[in-house]
N, C-alpha and C positions, 0 to 999 in steps of 0.2 A: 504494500500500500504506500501511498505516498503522502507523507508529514513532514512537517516544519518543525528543525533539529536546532538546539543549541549545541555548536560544536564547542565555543570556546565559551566561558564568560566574559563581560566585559560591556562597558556603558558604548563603545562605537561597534559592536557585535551587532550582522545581521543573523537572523534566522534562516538556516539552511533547508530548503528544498532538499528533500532527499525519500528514494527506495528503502523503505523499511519494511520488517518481517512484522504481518499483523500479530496483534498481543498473544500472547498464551492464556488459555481461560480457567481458570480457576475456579472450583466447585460449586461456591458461592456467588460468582460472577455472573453475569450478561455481557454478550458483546454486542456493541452497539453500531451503526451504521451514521456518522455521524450527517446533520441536515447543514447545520448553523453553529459557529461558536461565536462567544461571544468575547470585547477584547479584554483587559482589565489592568491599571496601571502594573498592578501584583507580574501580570506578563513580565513586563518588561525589568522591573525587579528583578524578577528573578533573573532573566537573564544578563543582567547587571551582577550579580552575584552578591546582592545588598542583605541581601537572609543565607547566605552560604555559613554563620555562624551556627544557626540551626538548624538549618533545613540544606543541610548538603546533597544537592544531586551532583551524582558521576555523571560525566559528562562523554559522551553525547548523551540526550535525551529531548524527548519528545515537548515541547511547551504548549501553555492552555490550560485554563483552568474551569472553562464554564461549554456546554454543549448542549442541544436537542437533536435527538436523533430515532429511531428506529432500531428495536432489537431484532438481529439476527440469528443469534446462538443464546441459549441458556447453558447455566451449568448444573450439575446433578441434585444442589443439593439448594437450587434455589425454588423459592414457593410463592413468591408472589406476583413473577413477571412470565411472558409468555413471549416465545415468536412473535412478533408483527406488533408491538404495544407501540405506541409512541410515548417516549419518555423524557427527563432532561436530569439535569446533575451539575453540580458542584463537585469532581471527583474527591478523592480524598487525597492529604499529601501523601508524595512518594507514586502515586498512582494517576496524575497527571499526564496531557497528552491530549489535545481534546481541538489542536491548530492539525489534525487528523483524518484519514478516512472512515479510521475504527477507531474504537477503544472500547475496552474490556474497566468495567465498572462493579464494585460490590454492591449486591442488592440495595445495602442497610444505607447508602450515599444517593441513592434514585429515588426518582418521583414520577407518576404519569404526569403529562406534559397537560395544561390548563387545554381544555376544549376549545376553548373561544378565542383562540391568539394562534397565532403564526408559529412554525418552526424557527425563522428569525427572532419573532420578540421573544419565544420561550428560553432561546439560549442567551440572550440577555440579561435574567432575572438569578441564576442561584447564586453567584457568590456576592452582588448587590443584595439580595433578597436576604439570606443566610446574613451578613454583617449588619442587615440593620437589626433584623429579629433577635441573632444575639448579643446588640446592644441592647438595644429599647425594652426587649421584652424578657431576656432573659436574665442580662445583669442589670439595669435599670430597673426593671419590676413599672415601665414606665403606666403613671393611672390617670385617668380622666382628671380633667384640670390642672394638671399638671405641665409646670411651661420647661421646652428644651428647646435649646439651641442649636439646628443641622448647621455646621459649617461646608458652604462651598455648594449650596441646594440645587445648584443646574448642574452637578458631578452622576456622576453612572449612580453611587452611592445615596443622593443628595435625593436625587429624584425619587428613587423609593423609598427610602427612612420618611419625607416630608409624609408622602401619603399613610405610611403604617402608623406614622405619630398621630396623623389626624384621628385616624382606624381607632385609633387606641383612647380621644379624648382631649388630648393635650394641645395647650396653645404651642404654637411653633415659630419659631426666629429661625431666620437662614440669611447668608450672606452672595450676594452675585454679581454680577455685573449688570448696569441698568438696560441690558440687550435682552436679559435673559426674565427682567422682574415676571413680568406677564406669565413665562412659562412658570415659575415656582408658584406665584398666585393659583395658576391654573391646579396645581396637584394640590393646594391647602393649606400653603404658608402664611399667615395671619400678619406677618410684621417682616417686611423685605430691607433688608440694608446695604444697598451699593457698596462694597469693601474700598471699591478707588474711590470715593468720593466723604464716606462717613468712617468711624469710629466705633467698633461692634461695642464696647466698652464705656462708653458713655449714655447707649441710648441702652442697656441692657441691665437687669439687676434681679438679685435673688429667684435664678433660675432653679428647676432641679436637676435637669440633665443636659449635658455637653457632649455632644457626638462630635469629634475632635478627629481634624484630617489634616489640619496644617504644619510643614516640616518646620517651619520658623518659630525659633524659642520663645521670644516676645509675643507670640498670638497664644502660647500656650499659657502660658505666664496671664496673659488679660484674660485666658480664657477660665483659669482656678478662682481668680477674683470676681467673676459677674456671677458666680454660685452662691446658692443660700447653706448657710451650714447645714452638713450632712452631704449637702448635694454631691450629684457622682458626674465627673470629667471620662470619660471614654474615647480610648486615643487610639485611632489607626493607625498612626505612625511612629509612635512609641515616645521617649524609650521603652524598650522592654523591660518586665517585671520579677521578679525573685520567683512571685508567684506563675507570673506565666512560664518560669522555667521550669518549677513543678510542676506543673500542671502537663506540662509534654514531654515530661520525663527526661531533663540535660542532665549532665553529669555536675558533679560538685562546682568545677571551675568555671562550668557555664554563670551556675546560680551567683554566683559569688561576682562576676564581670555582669552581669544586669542588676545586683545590688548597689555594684558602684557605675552602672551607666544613669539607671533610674534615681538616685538617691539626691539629686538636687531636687527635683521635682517632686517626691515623694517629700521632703520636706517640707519645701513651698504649699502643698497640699494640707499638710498634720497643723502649720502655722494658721493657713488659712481655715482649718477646721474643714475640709471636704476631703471629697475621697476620687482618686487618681486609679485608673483601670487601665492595663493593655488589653488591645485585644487582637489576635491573629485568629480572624474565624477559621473553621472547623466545616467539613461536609458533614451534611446530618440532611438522611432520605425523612424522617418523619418530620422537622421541623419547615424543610418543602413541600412537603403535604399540606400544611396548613396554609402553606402559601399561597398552595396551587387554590385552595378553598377561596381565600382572598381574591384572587384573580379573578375565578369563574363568577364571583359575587358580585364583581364590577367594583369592588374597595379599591386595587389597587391597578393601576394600568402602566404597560411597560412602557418607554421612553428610548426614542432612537433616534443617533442623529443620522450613521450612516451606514449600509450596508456593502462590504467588499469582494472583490470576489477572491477566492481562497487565494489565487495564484499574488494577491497582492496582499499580503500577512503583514509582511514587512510595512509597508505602507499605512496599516491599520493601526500596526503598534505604533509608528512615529505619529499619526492624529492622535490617539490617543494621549500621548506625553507631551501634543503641546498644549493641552489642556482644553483645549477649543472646544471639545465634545460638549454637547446638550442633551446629556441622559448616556447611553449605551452605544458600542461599537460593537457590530459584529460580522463577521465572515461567513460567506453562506459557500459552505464545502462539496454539499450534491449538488 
């Protein structure tokens, strides 16, 4: 089959066009036929080699992290999926590969793909989908009337947190450029703040949740201070946490180097009285289930700016990193 390989790591690395041997299928597994993937800054991360601390892939390997496709093969000892189902996924790490014809996916990481949407927008949605739910709803506990802050709302990310936040209750703050306010209004953003022109920080106060994507230290920093004590900061771009290295099992010397990466900021936090969270989401086939529930309800609707055709991957990952995207980037591979 034919996939898009990282040969080498490295920020001027393209992704390699290359003949590769389709997956080997494992007991548990589906292989899948892929339709659509979708792109995600995390792409090109990784192939930057920016998480090579934890998440070491040998290299060559396959990149991608989000797909809808059609299953072709089952394996022995799977029970919930059949020949011919139309599905989508978030794979799980290590088991990425999805800028592909195929991929072999564990059951427990899949989801049937929402009825009422495209194989394009479906591969748009899980690992957007997945990072807001387990912000908002699984570490936040986020409830009705409750106000949080999506940083960066016209982001692949931005666009689905704004509407599961609404789903959920909560007044919503988001930050964009004034090209995009319309679009963020449209999904249920209550209070729009141009970032080039205002100050999140002044017009913001005693929030309870911060869905935090900004790499610059000073937005993180203004971002601990617009919380109400207790309130929770949730950072996609880290630092990384003592806790999240427990949590995905690093060795001592990892825990110990994200102690002292995280420990300005985990201060800044304890002073301020709120609470600082990593988060590197996680595949999880049931918590896309719910998603999918969402979708088909008409709650939540996917967001695309543009569709590519596979042969130009490379092309998709550089839109994506120069930020310009308005919602989702995806490749359509059939």
């Amino acid at each position: 089959m034919e996939a898009f390989v990282v040969k080498n790591y490295g920020k001027k690395e393209k992704l390699h066009l290359t003949t590769v041997s389709e997956p080997a299928l494992k007991q548990d597994e589906v292989l899948v036929q892929i339709h659509s993937a979708g792109v995600n800054l995390l792409d090109s991360r990784i192939r930057n080699g920016d998480f090579k601390l934890f998440l070491p892939y040998k290299t060559p390997f396959v990149n991608g992290h989000d797909m809808a496709g059609t299953i072709v093969k089952v394996g022995s000892a799977v029970n919930n999926f059949k020949v011919g189902d139309e599905v989508y996924a978030r794979p799980a790490d290590y088991r990425i590969g999805t800028f592909a014809e195929y991929i072999a996916v564990n059951e427990i990481d899949l989801a049937f793909k929402p009825k009422n949407i495209s194989m394009e927008e479906a591969s748009s949605i899980p690992l957007v989908g997945l990072t807001s739910w387990q912000a908002l709803v699984e570490i936040a506990n986020l409830q009705k009337g409750q106000k949080v802050f999506i940083q960066a709302g016209s982001g692949g990310v931005g666009t689905f947190a704004i509407q599961l936040a609404k789903h959920l209750g909560a007044y919503v703050a988001t930050t964009t450029s004034s090209s995009n306010i319309q679009l963020v209004k449209s999904l249920g953003a209550d209070l729009v703040i141009d970032y080039r022109t205002e100050d999140f920080e002044t017009k913001l106060k005693d929030y309870d949740v911060v869905l935090h994507s900004n790499h610059e230290a000073k937005i993180l920093e203004k971002s601990l201070r617009i919380l109400k004590p207790n309130g929770q900061l949730i950072s996609l771009t880290g630092p990384p946490t003592p806790e999240f290295a427990e949590k995905i099992g690093l060795p001592w010397h990892l825990k110990l180097l994200m102690k002292l990466l995280s420990r300005s900021t985990t201060k800044k936090a304890k002073k301020l009285n709120v609470n600082f969270n990593f988060l590197f989401m996680r595949a999880d086939g049931k918590q896309l289930s719910e998603i999918t529930k969402l979708i088909e309800a008409g709650k939540i609707r996917p967001v695309i700016d543009k569709v590519f055709p596979f042969e130009q991957t490379n092309d998709a990952i550089a839109y994506v990193e120069s930020s310009r995207a308005k919602g989702k980037v995806v490749i359509k591979v059939k």
